[in-house]
C-alpha positions as CSV (number, residue, x, y, z in Angstrom):
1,X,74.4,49.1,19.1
2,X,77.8,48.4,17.8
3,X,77.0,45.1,16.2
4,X,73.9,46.8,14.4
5,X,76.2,49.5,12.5
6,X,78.4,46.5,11.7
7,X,75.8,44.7,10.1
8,X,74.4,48.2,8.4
9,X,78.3,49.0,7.1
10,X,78.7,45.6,6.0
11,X,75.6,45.9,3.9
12,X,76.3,48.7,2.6
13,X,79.8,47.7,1.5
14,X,78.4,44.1,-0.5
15,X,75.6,46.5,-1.8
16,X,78.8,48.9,-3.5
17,X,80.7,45.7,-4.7
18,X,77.5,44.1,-6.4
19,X,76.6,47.3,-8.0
20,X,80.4,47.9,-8.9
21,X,80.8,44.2,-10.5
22,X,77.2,44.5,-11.8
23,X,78.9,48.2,-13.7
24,X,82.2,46.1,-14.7
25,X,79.6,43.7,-16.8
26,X,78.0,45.9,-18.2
27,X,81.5,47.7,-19.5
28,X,82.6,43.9,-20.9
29,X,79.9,43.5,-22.7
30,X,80.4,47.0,-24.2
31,X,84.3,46.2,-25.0
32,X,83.3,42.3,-26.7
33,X,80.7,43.9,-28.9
34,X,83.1,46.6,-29.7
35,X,85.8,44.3,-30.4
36,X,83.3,42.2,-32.9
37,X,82.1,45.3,-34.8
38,X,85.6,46.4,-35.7
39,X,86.2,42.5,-36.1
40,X,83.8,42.0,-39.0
41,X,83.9,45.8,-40.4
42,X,87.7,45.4,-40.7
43,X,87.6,42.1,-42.9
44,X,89.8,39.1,-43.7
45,X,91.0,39.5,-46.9
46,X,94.3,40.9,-47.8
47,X,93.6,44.8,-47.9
48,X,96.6,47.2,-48.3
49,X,99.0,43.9,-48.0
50,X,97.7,42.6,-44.2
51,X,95.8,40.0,-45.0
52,X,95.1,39.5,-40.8
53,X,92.4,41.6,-38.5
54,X,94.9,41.4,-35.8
55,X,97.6,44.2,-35.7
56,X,100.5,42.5,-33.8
């Protein structure tokens, strides 16, 4: 009996990771397509004397 709930917890536990790193994915992709929207919206060219995207 004990080695079946060890089994079931055990499943359970890889099912949460995979769903969690599945979630955490998802979330990247969200952030990188973020980050190239207010990439290309924000420009090159030298507006209001910065003439980088990049802040720092």
């Amino acid at each position: 009996m004990i080695p079946l709930l060890l089994v079931l917890l055990l499943a359970v536990i890889l099912f949460s990771v995979g769903f969690a790193v599945k979630v955490l994915w998802w979330i990247a992709i969200a952030v990188l397509v973020l980050w190239l929207l207010g990439f290309l919206m924000r420009g090159t060219t030298a507006s209001g004397g910065r003439g980088r995207w990049y802040r720092w």
